[in-house]
C-alpha positions as CSV (number, residue, x, y, z in Angstrom):
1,X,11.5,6.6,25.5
2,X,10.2,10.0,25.2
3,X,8.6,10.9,22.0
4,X,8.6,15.2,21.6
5,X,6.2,16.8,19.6
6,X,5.8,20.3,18.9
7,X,2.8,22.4,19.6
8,X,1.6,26.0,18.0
9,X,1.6,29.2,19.5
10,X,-0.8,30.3,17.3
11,X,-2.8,29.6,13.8
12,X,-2.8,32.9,11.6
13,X,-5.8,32.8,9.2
14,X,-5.4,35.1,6.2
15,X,-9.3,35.8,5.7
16,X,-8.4,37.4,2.1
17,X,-7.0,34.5,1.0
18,X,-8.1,31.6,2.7
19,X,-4.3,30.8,4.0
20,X,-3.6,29.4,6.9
21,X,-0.1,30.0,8.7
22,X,1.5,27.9,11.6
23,X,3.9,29.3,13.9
24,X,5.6,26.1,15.7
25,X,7.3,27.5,18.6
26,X,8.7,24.8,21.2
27,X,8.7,21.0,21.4
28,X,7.7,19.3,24.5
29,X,8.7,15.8,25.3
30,X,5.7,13.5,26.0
31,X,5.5,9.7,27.2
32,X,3.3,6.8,25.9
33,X,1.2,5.8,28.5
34,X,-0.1,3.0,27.2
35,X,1.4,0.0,25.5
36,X,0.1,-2.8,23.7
37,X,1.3,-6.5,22.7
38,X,2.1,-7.2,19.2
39,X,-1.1,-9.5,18.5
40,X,-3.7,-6.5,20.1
41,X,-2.2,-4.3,17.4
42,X,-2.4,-7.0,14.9
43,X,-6.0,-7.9,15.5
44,X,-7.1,-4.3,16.1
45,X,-5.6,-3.7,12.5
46,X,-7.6,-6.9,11.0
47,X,-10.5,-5.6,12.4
48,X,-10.0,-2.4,11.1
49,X,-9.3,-4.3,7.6
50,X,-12.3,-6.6,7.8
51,X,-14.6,-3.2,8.3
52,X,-13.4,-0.8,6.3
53,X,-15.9,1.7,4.5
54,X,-16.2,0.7,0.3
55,X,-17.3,2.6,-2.2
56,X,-20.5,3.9,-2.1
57,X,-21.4,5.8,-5.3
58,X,-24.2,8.0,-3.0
59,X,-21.6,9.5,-1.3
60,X,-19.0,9.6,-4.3
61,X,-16.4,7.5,-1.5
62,X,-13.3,6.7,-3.3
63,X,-12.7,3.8,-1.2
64,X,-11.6,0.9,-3.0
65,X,-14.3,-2.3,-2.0
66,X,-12.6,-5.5,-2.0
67,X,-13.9,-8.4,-0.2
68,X,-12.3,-9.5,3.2
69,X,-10.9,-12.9,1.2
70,X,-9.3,-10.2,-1.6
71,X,-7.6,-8.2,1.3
72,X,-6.5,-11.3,2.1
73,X,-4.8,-12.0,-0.6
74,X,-3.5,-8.6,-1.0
75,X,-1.9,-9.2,1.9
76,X,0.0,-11.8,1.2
77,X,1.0,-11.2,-1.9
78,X,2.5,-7.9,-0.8
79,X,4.5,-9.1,2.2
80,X,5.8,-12.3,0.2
81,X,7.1,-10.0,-2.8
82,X,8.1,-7.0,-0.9
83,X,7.5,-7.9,3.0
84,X,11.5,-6.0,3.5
85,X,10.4,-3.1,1.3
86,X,8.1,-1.6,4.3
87,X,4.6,0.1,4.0
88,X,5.7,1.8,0.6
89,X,7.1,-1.3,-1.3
90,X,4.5,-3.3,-0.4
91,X,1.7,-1.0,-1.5
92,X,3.2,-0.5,-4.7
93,X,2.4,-4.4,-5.2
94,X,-0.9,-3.9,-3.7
95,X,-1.2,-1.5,-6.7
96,X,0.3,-3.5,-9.7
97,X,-2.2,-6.2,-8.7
98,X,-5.0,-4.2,-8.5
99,X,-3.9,-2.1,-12.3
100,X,-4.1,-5.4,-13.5
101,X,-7.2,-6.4,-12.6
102,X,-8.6,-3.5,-14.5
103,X,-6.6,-3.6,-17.3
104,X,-7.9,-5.5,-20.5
105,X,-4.9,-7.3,-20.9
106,X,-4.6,-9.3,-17.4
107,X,-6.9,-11.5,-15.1
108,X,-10.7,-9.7,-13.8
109,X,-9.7,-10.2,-10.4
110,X,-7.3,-10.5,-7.9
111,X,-7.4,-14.0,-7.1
112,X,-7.0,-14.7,-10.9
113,X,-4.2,-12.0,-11.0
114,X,-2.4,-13.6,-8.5
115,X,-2.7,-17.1,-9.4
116,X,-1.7,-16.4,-13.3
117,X,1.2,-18.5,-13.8
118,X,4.7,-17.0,-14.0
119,X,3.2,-13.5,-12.7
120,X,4.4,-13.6,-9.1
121,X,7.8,-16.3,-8.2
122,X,6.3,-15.9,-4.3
123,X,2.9,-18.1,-5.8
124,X,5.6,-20.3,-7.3
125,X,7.7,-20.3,-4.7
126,X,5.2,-21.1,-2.0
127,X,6.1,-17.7,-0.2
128,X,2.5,-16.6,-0.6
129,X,0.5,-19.2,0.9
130,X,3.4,-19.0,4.0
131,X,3.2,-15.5,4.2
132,X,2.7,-13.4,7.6
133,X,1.6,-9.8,7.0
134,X,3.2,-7.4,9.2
135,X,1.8,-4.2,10.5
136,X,3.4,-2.4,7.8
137,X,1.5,-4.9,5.3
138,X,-2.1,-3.8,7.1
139,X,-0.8,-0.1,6.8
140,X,-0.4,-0.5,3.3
141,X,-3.6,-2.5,2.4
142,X,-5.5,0.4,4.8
143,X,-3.6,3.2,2.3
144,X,-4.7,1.0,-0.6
145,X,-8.4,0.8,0.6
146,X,-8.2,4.2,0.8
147,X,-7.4,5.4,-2.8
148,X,-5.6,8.4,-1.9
149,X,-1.9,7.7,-3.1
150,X,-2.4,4.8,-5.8
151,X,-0.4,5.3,-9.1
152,X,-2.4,3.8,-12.1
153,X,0.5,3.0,-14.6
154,X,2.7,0.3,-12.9
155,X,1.7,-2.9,-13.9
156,X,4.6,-5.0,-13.4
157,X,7.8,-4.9,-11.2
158,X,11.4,-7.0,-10.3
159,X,13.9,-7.1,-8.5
160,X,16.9,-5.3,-9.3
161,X,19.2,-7.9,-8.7
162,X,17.0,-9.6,-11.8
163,X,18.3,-7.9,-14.8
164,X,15.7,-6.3,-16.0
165,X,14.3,-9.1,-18.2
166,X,10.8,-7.4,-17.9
167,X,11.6,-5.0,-20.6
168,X,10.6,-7.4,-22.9
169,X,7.3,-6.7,-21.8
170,X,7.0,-3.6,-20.0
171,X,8.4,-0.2,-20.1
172,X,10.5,0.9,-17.2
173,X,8.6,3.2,-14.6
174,X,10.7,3.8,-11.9
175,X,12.9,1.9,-8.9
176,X,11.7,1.9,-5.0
177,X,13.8,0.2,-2.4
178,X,15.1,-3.6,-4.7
179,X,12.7,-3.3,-7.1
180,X,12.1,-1.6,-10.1
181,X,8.6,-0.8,-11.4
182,X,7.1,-1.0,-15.0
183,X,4.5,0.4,-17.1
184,X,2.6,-1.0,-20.0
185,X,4.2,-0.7,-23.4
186,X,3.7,2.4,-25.3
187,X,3.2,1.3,-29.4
């Protein structure tokens, strides 16, 4: 299958005010040349994981550093609660695991955050430790790492199909695919 994409005709720079204008003016159809098996994508995406740039506070890098085990764990725990939700769903439990490891009232780390009881039914469930991260899960842990799209106020989330029983807790956020997203209690 053809994939088109669409090339310029020309890039207009604005020198008085640093605008940039692009005229797209045809699409021409292009074909993959190459194609790869489902476990060199996977591993090439692991090994991208496993050496990803962290934080580096010389170079004021936003990257998020978490260990290679943590990733791990992000991984899972994100495919086994939201592994039909694709990239987006799943890094949006990437992200309530991670706000709750730097809030005050939750777990210091991820591990802990994970393993608290009643926080996650796939740890109860045994969905986590039998989960298999997809591509999308890698893309999401990679757009995690990279700190360039996380939201700091949800810090809990359900399915929709649950009734909303966190409200008890939490204050409602916002929904995204089946679940619905939370945010720490206002007093």
């Amino acid at each position: 299958m053809q994939t088109p994409i669409k090339t310029a005709d020309s890039i207009i720079k604005n020198d008085d005010t640093d605008e940039t204008q692009l005229e797209i003016v045809e699409t021409i159809p292009i074909k993959p040349s190459t194609t790869y098996s489902h476990d060199e994508v996977m591993e090439a995406i692991e090994n991208e994981v496993r050496y990803t740039k962290h934080w580096d506070e010389n170079t004021y890098d936003n990257t998020i550093r978490i260990s290679y085990d943590d990733a791990q764990r992000l991984l899972r725990i994100a495919y086994a609660e939201a592994g039909g939700e694709g990239v987006q769903g799943q890094l949006r439990i990437m992200m309530v695991v991670w706000n709750r490891v730097n809030s005050d009232q939750f777990p210091d780390s991820i591990e802990e955050v994970i393993m608290q009881p009643n926080a996650f039914s796939s740890v109860s469930n045994g969905h986590y430790e039998d989960a298999q991260p997809t591509w999308e899960t890698h893309m999401a842990l990679a757009q995690f790492e990279s700190n360039l799209c996380l939201n700091d106020d949800i810090y809990g989330f359900e399915t929709r199909d649950n009734g909303e029983v966190l409200l008890k807790y939490f204050d409602y956020y916002d929904c995204l695919g089946n679940h619905v997203f939370y945010t720490l209690k206002k007093d």
